[in-house]
VONU-674943 format. One record per residue: residue in three letters; y, z, x of N, C-alpha, C in turn. Coordinates in Angstrom, 2 decimals. Example, Ala and Ser with C-alpha at 12.3 -4.5 7.8 and 13.67 -1.06 7.14 Angstrom:
<recs>
+-----+---------+---------+---------+---------+---------+---------+---------+---------+---------+
|   r |    n_c2 |    n_c3 |    n_c1 |   ca_c2 |   ca_c3 |   ca_c1 |    c_c2 |    c_c3 |    c_c1 |
+-----+---------+---------+---------+---------+---------+---------+---------+---------+---------+
| ala |   -5.69 |    7.80 |   13.19 |   -4.50 |    7.80 |   12.30 |   -3.30 |    7.80 |   13.20 |
| ser |   -2.25 |    7.08 |   12.85 |   -1.06 |    7.14 |   13.67 |    0.03 |    7.87 |   12.90 |
+-----+---------+---------+---------+---------+---------+---------+---------+---------+---------+
</recs>
This chain:
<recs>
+-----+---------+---------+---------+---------+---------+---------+---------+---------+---------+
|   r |    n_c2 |    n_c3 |    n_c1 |   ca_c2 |   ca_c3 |   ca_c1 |    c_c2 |    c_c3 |    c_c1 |
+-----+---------+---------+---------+---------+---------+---------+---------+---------+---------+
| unk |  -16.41 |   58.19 |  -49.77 |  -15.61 |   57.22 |  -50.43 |  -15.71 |   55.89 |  -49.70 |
| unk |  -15.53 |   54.61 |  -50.49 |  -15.88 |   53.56 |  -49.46 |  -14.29 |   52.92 |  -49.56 |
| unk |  -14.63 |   51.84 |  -48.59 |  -13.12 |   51.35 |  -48.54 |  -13.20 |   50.04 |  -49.81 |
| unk |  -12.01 |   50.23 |  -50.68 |  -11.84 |   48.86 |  -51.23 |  -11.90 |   47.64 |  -50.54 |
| unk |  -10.92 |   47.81 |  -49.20 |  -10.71 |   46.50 |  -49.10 |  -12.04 |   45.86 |  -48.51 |
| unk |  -11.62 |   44.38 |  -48.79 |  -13.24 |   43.13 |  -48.26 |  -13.26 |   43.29 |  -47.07 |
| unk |  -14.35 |   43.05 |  -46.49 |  -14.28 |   42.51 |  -45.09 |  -14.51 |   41.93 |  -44.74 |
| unk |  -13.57 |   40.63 |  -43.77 |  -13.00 |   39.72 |  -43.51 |  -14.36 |   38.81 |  -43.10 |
| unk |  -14.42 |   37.78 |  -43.46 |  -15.49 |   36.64 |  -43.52 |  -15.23 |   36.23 |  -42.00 |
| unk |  -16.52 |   35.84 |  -41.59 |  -16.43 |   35.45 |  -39.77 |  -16.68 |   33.90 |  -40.41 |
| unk |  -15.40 |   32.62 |  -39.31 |  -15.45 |   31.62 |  -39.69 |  -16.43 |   30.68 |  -39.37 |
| unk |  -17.78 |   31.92 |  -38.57 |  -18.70 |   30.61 |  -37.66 |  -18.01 |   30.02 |  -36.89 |
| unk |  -17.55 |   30.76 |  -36.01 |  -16.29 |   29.79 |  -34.34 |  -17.72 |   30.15 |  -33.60 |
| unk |  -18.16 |   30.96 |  -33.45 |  -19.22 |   31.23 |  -32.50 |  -20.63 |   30.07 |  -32.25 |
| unk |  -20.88 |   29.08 |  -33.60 |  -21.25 |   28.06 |  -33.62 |  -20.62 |   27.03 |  -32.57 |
| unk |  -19.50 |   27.01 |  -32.66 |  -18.92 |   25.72 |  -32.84 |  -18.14 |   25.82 |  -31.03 |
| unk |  -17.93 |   26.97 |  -30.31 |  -17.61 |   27.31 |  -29.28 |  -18.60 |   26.71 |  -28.16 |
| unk |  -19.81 |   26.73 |  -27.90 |  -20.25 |   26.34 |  -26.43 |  -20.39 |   24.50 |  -26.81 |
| unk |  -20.07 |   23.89 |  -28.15 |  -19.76 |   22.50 |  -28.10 |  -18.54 |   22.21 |  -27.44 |
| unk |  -17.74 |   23.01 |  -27.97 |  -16.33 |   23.19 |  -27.66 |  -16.51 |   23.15 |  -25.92 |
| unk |  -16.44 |   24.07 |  -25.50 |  -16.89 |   24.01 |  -23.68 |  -17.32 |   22.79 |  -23.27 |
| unk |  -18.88 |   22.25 |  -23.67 |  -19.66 |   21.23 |  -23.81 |  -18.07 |   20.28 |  -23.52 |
| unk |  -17.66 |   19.66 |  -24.60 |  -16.83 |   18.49 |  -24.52 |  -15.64 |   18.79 |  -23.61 |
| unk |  -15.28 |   19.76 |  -23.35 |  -14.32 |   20.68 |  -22.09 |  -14.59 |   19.81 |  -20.65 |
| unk |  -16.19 |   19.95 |  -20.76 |  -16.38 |   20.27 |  -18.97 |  -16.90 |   18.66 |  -19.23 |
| unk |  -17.50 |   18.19 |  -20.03 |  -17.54 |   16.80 |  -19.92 |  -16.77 |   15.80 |  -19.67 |
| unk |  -15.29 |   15.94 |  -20.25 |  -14.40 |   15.52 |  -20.22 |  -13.65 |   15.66 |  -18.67 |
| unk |  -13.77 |   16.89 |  -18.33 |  -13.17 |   16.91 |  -16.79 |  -13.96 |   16.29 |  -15.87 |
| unk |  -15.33 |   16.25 |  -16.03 |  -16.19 |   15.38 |  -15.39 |  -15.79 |   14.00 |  -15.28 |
| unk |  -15.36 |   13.38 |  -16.63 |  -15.58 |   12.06 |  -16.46 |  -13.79 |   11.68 |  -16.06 |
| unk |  -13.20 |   12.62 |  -15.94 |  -11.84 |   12.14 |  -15.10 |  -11.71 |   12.58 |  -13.96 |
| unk |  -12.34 |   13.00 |  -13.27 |  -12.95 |   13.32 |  -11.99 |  -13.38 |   12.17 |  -11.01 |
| unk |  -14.64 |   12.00 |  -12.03 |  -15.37 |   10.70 |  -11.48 |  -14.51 |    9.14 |  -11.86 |
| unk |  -13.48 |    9.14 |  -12.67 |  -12.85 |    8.15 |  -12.88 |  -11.67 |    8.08 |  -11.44 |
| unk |  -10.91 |    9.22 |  -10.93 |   -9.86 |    9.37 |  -10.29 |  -10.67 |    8.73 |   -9.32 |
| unk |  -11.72 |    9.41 |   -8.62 |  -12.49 |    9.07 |   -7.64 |  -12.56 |    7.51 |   -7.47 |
| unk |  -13.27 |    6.83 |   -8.56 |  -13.77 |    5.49 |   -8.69 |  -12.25 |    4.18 |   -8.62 |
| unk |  -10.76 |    4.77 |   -9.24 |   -9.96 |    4.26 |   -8.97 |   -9.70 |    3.98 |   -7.75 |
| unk |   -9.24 |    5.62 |   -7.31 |   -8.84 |    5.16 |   -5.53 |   -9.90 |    4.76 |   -4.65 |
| unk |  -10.99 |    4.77 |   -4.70 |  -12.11 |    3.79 |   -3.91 |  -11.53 |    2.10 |   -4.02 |
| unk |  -11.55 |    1.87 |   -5.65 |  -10.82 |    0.55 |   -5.45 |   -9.77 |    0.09 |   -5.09 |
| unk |   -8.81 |    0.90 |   -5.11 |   -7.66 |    0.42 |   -4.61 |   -7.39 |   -0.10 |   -3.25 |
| unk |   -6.67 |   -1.52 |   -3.42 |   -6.65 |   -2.03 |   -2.11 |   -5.61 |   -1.41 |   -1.08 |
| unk |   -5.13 |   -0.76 |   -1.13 |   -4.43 |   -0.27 |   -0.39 |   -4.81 |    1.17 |    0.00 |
| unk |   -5.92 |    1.67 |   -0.30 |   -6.71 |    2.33 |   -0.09 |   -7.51 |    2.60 |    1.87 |
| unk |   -6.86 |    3.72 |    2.84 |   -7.02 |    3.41 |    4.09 |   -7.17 |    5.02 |    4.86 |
| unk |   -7.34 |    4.87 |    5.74 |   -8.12 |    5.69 |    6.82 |   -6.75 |    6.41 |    7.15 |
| unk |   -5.42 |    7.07 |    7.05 |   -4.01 |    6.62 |    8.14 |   -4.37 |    7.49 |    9.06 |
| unk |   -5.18 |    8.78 |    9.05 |   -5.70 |   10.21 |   10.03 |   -6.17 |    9.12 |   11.36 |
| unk |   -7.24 |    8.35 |   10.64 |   -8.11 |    7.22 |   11.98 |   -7.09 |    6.32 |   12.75 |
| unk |   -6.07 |    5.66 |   11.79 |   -5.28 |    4.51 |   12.14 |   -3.91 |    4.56 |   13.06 |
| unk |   -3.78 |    5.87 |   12.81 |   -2.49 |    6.16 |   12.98 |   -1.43 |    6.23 |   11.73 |
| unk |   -0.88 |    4.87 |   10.90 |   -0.60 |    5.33 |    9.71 |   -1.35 |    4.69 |    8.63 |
| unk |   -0.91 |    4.58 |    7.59 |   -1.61 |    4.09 |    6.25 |   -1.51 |    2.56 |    6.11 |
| unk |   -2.19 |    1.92 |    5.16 |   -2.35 |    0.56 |    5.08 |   -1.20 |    0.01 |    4.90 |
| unk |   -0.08 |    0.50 |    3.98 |    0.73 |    0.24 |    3.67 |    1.73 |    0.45 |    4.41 |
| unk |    2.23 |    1.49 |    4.89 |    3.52 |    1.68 |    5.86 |    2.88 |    0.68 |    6.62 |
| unk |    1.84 |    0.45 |    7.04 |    1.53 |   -1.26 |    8.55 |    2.46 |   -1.93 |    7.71 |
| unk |    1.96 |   -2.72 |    7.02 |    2.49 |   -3.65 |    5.85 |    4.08 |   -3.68 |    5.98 |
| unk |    4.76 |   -2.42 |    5.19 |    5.77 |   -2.71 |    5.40 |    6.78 |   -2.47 |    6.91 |
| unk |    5.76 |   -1.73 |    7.85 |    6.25 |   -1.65 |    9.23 |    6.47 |   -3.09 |    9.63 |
| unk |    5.31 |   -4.29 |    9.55 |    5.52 |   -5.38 |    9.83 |    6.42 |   -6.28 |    9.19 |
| unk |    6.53 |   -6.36 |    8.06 |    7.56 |   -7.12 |    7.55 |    9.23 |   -6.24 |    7.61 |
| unk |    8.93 |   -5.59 |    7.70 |   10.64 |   -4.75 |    9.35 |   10.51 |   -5.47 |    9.89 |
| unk |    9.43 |   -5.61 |   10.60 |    9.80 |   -5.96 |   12.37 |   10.07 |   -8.00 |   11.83 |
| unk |    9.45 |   -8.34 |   11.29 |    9.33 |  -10.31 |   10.79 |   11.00 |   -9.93 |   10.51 |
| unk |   11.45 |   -9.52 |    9.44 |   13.17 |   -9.45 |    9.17 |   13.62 |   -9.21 |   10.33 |
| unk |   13.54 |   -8.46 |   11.30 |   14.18 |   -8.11 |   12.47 |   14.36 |   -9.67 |   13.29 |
| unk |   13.17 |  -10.09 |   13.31 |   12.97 |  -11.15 |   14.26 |   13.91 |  -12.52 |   13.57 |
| unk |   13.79 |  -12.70 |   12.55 |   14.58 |  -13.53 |   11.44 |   16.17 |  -13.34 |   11.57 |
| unk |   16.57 |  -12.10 |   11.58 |   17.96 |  -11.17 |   11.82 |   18.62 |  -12.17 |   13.18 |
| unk |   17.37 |  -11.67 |   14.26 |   17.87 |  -12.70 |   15.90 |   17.95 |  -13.75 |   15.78 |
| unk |   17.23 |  -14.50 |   15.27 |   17.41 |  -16.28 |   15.02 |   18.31 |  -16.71 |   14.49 |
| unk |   18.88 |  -16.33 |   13.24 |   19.98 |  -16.16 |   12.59 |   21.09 |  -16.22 |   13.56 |
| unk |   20.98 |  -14.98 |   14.23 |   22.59 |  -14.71 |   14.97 |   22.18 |  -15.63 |   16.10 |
| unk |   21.34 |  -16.11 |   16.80 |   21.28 |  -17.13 |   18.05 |   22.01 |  -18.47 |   17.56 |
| unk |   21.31 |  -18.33 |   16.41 |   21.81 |  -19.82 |   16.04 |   23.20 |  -20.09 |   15.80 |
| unk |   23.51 |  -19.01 |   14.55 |   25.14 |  -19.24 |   14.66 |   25.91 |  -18.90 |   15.74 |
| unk |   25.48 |  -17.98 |   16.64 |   26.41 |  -17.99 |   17.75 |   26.46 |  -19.82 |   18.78 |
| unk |   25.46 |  -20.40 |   18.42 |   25.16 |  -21.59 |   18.94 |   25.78 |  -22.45 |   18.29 |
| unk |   26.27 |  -22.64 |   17.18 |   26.56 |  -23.49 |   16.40 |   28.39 |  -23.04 |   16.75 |
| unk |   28.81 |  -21.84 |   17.36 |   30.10 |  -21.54 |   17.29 |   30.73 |  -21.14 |   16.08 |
| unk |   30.02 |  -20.79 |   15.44 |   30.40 |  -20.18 |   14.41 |   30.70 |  -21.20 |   13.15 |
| unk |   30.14 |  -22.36 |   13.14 |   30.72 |  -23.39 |   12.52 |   30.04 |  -23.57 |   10.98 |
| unk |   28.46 |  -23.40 |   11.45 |   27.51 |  -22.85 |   10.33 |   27.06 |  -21.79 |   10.55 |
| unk |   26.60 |  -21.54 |    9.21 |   25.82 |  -19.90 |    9.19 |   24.36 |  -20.01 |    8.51 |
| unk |   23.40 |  -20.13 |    9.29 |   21.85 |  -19.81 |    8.95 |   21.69 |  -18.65 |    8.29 |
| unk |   21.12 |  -18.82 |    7.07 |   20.65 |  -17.95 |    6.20 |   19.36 |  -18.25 |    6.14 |
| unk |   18.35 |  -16.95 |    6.84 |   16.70 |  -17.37 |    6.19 |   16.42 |  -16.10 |    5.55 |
| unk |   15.79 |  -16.35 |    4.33 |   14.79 |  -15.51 |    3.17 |   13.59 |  -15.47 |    3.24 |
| unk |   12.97 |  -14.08 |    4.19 |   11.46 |  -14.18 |    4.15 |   11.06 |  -14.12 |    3.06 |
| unk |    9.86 |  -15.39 |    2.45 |    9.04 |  -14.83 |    1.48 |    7.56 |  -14.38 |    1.78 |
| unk |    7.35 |  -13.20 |    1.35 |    5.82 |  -12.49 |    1.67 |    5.42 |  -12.67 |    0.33 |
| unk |    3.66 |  -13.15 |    0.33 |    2.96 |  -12.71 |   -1.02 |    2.02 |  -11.53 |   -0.86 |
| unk |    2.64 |  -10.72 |   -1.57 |    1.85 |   -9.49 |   -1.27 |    0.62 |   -8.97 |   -1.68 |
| unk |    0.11 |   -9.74 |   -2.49 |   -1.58 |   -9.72 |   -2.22 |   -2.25 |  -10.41 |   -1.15 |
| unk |   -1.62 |  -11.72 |   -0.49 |   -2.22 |  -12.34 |    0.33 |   -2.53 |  -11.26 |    1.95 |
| unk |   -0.86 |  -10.52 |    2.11 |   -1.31 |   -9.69 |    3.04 |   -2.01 |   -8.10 |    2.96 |
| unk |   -2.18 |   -8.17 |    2.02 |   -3.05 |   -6.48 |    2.00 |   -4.78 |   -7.01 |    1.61 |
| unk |   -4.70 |   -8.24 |    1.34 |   -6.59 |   -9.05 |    1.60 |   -6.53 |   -9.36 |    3.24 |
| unk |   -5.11 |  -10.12 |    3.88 |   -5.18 |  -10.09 |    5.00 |   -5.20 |   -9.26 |    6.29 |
| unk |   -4.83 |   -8.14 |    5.95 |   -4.81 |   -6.91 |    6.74 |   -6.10 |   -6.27 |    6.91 |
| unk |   -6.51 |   -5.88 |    8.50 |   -7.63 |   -5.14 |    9.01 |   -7.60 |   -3.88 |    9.45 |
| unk |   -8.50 |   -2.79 |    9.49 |   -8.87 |   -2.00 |   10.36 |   -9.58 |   -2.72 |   11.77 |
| unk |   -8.85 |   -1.96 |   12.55 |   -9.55 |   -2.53 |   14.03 |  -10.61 |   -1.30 |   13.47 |
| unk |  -12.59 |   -1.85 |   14.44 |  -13.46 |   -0.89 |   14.06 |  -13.57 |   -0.40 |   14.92 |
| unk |  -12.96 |   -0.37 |   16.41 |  -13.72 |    0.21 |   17.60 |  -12.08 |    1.02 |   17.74 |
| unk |  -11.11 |    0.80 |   18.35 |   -9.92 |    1.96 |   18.60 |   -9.18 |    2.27 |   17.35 |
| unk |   -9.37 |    2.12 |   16.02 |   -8.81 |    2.41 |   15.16 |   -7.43 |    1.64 |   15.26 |
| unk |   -6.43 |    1.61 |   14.42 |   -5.44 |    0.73 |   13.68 |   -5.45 |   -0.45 |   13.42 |
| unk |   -4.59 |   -1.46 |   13.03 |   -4.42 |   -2.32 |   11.69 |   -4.00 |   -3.67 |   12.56 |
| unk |   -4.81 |   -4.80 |   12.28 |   -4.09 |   -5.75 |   12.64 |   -4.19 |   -6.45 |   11.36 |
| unk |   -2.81 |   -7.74 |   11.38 |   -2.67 |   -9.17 |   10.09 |   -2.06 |   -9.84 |   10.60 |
| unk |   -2.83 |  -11.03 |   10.13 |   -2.11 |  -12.33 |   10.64 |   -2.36 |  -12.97 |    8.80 |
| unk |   -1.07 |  -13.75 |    9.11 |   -0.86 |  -14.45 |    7.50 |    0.33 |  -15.41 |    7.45 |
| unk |    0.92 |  -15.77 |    6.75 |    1.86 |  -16.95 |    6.71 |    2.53 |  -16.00 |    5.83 |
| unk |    4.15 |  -16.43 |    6.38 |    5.55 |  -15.95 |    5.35 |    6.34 |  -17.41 |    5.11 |
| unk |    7.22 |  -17.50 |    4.10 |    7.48 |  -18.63 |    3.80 |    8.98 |  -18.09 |    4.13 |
| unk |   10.08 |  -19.42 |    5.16 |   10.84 |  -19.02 |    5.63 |   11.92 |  -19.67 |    4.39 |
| unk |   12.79 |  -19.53 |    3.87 |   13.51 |  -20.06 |    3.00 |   14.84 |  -20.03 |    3.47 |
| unk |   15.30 |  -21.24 |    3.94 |   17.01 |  -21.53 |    3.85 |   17.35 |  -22.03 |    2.83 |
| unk |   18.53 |  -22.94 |    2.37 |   18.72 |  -23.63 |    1.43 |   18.56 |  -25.03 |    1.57 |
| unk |   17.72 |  -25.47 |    0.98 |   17.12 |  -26.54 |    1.02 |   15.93 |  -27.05 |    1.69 |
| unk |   15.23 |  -25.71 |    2.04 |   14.04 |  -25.93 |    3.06 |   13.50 |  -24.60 |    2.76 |
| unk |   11.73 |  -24.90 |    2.80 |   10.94 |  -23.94 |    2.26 |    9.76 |  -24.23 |    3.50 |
| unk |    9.49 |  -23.25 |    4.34 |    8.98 |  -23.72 |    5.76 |    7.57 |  -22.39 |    5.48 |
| unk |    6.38 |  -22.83 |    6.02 |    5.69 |  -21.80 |    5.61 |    5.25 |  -21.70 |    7.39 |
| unk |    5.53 |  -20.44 |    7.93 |    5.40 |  -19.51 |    9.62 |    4.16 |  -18.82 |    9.47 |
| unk |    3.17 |  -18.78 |   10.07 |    2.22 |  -17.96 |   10.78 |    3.25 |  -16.71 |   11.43 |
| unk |    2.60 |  -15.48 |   11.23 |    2.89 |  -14.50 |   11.89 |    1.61 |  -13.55 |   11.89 |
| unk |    1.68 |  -12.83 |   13.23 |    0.39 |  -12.01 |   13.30 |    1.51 |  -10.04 |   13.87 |
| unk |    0.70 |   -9.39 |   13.65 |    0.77 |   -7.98 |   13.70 |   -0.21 |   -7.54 |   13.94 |
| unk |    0.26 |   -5.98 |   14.55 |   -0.62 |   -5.02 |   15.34 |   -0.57 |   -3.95 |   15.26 |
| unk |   -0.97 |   -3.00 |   15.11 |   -0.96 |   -1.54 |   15.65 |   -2.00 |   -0.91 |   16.15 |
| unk |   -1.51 |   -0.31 |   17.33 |   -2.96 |    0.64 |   18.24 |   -1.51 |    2.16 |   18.26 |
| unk |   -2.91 |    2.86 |   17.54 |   -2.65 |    4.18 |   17.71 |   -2.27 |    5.13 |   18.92 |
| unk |   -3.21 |    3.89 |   19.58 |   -3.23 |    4.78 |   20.98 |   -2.63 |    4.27 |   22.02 |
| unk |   -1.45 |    3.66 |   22.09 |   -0.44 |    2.78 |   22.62 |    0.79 |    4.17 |   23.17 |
| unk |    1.19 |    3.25 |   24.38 |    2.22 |    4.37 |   24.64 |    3.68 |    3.86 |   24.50 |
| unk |    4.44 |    4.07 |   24.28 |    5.77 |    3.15 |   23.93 |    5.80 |    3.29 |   22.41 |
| unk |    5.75 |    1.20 |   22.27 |    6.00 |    1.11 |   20.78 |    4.33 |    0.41 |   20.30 |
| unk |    4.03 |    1.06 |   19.15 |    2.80 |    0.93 |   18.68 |    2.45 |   -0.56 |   17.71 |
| unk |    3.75 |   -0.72 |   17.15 |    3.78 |   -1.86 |   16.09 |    4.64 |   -3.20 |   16.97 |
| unk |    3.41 |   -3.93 |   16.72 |    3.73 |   -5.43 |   17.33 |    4.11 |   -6.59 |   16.49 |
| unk |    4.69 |   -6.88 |   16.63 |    4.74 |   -8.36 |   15.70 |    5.76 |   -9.89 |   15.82 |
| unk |    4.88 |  -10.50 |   15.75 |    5.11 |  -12.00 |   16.29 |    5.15 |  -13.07 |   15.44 |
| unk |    6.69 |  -13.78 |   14.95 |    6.26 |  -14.76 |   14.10 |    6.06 |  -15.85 |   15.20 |
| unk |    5.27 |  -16.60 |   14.82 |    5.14 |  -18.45 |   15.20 |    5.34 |  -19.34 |   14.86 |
| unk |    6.99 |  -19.35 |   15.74 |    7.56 |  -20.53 |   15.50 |    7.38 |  -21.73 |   16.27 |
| unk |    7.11 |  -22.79 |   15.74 |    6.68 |  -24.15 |   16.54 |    7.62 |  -25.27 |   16.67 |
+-----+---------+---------+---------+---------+---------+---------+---------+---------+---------+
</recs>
């Protein structure tokens, strides 16, 4: 006796499957090689294993330490003034200028920058040289930094 019922039509997936894969593995390829090609460009892009830390913690390690130094001047002054005025300064950083300005040292590894911050009180817009440092291989404190005031 045979069976009535049909039997079931194959939809041709078996065609259409190793394209399927095909555009799979192509696709992971080319976001692979894209992830890759991003973080190569990125400027903030750094060594921190070689340096000690990353491009960026320098960066913002140094502009700590510039506010710190800003913080003392501040209080020297008004303690100088007797309390009569109060110095307010607003570092301004441009932050592309210092991550083009920032180095790898090539021979002991870590980061030096030197660059200008713009000191802002009210009514005065003063543009300071300041330079920074870090050696990895320092004993104490590793991060240096010096504004220049004239």
């Amino acid at each position: 006796m045979t069976d009535p019922r049909p039997k079931p039509q194959r939809s041709g997936g078996g065609r259409g499957r190793p394209v399927l894969w095909f555009v799979l593995l192509a696709s992971f390829v080319g976001a692979t090689a894209g992830t890759i090609a991003i973080t190569k460009a990125n400027p903030l892009y750094s060594n921190a294993e070689r340096n000690g830390i990353s491009k960026y913690r320098f960066i913002e390690d140094c502009k700590d330490e510039i506010h710190q130094q800003i913080s003392e001047i501040e209080k020297n002054a008004n303690a100088q003034s007797g309390g009569k005025q109060t110095l307010n300064i607003t570092p301004e950083f441009n932050a592309s200028r210092l991550v083009q300005a920032t180095g790898e040292n090539p021979n002991a590894g870590g980061w030096y920058l030197q660059s200008e911050v713009n000191l802002v009180a009210p009514g005065i817009v003063r543009p300071t040289p300041f330079a920074c440092g870090y050696d990895p291989k320092a004993t104490g404190k590793k991060l240096q930094a010096q504004l220049q005031l004239q």
